[in-house]
N, CA and C atoms as a LAMMPS dump frame, in Angstrom:
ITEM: TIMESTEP
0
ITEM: NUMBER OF ATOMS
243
ITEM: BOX BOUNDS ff ff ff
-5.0000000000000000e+02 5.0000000000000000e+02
-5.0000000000000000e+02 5.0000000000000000e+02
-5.0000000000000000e+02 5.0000000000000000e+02
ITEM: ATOMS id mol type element x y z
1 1 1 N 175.382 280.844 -393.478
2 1 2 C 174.769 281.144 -394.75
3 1 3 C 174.837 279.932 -395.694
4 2 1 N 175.942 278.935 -395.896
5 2 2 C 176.236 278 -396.671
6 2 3 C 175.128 276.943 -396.39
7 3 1 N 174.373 276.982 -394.662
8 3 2 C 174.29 275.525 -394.383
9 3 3 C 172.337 276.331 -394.857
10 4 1 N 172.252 277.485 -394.917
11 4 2 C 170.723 277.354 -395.165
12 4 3 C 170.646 277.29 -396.839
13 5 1 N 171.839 277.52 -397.661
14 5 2 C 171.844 277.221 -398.937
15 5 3 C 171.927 275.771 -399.374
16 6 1 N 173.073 274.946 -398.362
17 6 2 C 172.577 273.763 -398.63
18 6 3 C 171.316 273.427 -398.391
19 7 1 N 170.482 273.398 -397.478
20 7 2 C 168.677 272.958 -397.199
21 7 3 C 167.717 273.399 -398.451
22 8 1 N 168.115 274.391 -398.562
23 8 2 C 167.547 274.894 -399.73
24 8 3 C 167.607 273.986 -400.804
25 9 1 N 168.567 273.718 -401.074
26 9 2 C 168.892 273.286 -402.129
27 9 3 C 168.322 271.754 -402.128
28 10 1 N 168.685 271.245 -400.708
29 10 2 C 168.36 269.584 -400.853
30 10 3 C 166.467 269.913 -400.742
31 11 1 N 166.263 270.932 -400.245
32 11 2 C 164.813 270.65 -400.15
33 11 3 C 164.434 271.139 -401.811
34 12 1 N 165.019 271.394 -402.528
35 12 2 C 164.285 271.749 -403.87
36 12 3 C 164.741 270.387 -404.769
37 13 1 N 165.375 269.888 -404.251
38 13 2 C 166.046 268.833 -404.637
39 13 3 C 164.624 267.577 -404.35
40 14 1 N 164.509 267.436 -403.072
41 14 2 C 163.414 267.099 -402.705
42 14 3 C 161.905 267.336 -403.602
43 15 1 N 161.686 268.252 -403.524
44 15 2 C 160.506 268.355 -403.821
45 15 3 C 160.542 268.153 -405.709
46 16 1 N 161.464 268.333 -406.116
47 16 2 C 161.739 267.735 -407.783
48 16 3 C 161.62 266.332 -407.974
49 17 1 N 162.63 265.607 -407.068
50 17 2 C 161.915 264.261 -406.921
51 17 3 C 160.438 263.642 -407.001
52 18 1 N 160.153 264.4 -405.622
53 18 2 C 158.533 264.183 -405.502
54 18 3 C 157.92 264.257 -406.521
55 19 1 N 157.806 265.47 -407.473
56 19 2 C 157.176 265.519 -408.521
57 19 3 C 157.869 264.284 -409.29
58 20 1 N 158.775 263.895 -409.852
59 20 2 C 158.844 262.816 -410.862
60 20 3 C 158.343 261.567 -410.605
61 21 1 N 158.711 261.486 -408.925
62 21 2 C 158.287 260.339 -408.806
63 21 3 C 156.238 259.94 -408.738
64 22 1 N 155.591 260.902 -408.745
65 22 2 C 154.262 261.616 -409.122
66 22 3 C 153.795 261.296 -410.323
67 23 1 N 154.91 261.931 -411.226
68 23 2 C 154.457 261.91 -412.785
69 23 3 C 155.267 260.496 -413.302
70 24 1 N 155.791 259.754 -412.703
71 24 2 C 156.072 258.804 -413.109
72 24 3 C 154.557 257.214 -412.394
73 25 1 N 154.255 257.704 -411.215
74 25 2 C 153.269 256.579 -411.262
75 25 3 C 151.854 257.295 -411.804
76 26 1 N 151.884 257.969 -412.315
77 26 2 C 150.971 258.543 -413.402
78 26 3 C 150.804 258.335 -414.219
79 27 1 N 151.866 257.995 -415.035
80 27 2 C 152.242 257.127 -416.414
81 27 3 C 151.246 256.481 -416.644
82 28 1 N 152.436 255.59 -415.133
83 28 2 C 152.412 254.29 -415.499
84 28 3 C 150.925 253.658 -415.27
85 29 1 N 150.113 254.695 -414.188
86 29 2 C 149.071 253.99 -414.319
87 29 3 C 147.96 254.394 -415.406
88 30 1 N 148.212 255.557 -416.3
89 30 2 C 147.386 255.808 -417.761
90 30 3 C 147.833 254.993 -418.723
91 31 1 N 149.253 254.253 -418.621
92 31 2 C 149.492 252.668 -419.604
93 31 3 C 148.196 251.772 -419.425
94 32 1 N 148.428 251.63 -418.168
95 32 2 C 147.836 250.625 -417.728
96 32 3 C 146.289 250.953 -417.947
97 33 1 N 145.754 251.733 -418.007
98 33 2 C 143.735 251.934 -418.142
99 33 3 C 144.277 252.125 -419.495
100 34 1 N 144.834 252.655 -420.433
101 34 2 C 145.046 252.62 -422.231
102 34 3 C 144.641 251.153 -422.094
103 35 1 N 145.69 250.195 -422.027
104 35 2 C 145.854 248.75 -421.994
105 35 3 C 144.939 248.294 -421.573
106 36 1 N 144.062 248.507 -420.544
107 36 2 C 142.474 247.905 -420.199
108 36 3 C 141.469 248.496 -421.388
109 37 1 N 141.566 249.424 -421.693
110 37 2 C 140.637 249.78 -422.733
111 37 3 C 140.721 249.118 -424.126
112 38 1 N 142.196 249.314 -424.192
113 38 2 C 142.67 248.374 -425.797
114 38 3 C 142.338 246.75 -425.359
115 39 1 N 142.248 245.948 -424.456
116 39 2 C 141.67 244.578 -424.511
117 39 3 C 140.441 244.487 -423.985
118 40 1 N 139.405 246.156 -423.649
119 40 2 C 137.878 245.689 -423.663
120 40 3 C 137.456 245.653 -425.016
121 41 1 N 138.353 246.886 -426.065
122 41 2 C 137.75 247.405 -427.562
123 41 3 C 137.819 245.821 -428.515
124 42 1 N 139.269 244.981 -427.993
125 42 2 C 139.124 243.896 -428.654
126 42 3 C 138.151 242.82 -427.949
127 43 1 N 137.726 242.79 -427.154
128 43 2 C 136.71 241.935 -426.398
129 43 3 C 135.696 241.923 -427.36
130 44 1 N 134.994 243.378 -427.525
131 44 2 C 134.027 243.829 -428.004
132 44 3 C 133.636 243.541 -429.292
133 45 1 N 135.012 243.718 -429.912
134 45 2 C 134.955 243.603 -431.451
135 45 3 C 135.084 241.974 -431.745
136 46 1 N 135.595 240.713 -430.772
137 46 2 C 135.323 239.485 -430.911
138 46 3 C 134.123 238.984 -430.656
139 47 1 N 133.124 239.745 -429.834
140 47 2 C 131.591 239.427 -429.176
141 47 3 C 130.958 239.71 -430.223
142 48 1 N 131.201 240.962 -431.059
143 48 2 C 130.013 241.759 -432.393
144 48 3 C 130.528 240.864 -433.666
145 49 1 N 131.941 239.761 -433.904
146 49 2 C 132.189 239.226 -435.011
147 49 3 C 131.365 237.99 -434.963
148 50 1 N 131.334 237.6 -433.45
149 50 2 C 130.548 236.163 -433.397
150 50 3 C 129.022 236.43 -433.201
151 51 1 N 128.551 237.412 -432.602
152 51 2 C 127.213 237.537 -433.079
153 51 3 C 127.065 237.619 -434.258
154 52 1 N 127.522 238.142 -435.24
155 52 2 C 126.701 238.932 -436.614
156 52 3 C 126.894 237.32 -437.147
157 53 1 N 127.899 236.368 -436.905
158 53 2 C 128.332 235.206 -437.704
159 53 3 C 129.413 235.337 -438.562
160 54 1 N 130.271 235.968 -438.6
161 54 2 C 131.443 236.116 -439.219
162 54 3 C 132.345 234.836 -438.788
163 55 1 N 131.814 234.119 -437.899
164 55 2 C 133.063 233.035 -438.09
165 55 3 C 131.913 231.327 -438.337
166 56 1 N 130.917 231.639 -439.145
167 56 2 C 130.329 230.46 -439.014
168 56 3 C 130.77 229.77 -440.457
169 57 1 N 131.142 230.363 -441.36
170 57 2 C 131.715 229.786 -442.908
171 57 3 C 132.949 230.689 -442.996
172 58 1 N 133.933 230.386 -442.443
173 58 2 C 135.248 230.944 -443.032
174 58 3 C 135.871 230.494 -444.284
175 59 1 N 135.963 229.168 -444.885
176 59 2 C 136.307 228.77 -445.788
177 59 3 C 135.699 229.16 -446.833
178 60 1 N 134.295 229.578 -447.06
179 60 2 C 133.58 230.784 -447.991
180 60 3 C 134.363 231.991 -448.359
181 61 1 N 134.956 232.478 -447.696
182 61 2 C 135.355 233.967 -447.956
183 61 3 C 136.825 233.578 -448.34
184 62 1 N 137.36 232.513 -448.261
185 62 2 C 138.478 232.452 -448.916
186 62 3 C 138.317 232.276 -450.633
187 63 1 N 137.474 232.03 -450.982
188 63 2 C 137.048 231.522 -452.355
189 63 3 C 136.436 232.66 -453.09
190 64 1 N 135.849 233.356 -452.368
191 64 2 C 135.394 234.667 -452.605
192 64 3 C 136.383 235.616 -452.749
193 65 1 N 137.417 235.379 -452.368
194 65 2 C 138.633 236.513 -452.099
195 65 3 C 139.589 236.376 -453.289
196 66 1 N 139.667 234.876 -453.61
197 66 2 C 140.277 234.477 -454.7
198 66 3 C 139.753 234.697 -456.089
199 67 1 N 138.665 234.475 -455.885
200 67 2 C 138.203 234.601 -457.683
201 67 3 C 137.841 236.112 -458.118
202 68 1 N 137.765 237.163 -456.53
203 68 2 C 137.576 238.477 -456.918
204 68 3 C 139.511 239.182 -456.964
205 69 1 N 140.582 238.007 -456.846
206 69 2 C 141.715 238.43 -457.28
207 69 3 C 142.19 237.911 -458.932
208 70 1 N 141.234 236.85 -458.815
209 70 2 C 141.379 236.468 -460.413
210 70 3 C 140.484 237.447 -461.358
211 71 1 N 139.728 237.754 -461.257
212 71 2 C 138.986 238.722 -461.873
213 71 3 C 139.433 240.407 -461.905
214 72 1 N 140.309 240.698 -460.688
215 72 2 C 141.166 241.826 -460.785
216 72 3 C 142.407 241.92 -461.775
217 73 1 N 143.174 240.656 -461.663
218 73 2 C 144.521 240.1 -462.715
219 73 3 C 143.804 240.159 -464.057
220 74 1 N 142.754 239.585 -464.285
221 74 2 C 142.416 239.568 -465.785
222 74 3 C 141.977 240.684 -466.253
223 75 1 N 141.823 241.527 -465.304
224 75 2 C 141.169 242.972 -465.877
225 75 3 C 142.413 243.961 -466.225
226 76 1 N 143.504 243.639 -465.63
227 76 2 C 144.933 244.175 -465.471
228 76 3 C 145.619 244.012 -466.907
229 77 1 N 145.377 242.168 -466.751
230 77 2 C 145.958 242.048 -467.958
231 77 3 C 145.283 242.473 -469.585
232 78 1 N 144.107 242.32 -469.326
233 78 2 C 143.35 242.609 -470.776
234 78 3 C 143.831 244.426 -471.243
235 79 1 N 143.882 245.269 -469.954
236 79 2 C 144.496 246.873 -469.886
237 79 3 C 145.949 246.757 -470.928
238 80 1 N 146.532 246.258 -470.215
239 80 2 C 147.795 245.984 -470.667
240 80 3 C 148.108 245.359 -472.448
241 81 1 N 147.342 245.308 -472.757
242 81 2 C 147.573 244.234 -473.83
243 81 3 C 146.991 245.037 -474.798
């Protein structure tokens, strides 16, 4: 009686394994297609920045960024006062 409780046991033992070891290369391989998808979405989004021209005058939008922060401060400060 003991030795069909041990089998039992190693075979449930067994088959628990199996499953983890299952749901573990399962994971790991839905990391892995996430991670292919997250460096096609950035592919994509570097192909649609250089078509439209977003990187043909960068030094433009720094100047633009600045004087629409100087124009935010002075509006702050004139509130204030």
């Amino acid at each position: 009686m003991r030795d069909v409780a041990l089998r039992f046991t190693i075979h449930v033992l067994r088959l628990r394994l199996m499953k983890d070891v299952f749901l573990l290369e399962f994971l790991t391989f839905y990391e892995f297609f996430v991670a292919l998808l997250m460096g096609f979405a950035a592919l994509c989004f570097f192909i649609w920045a250089i078509l439209t021209g977003n990187f043909k005058d960068v030094e433009a939008i720094k100047y633009k960024v600045y004087e629409m922060e100087v124009v935010h401060e002075e509006g702050r400060k004139g509130k204030n006062r």
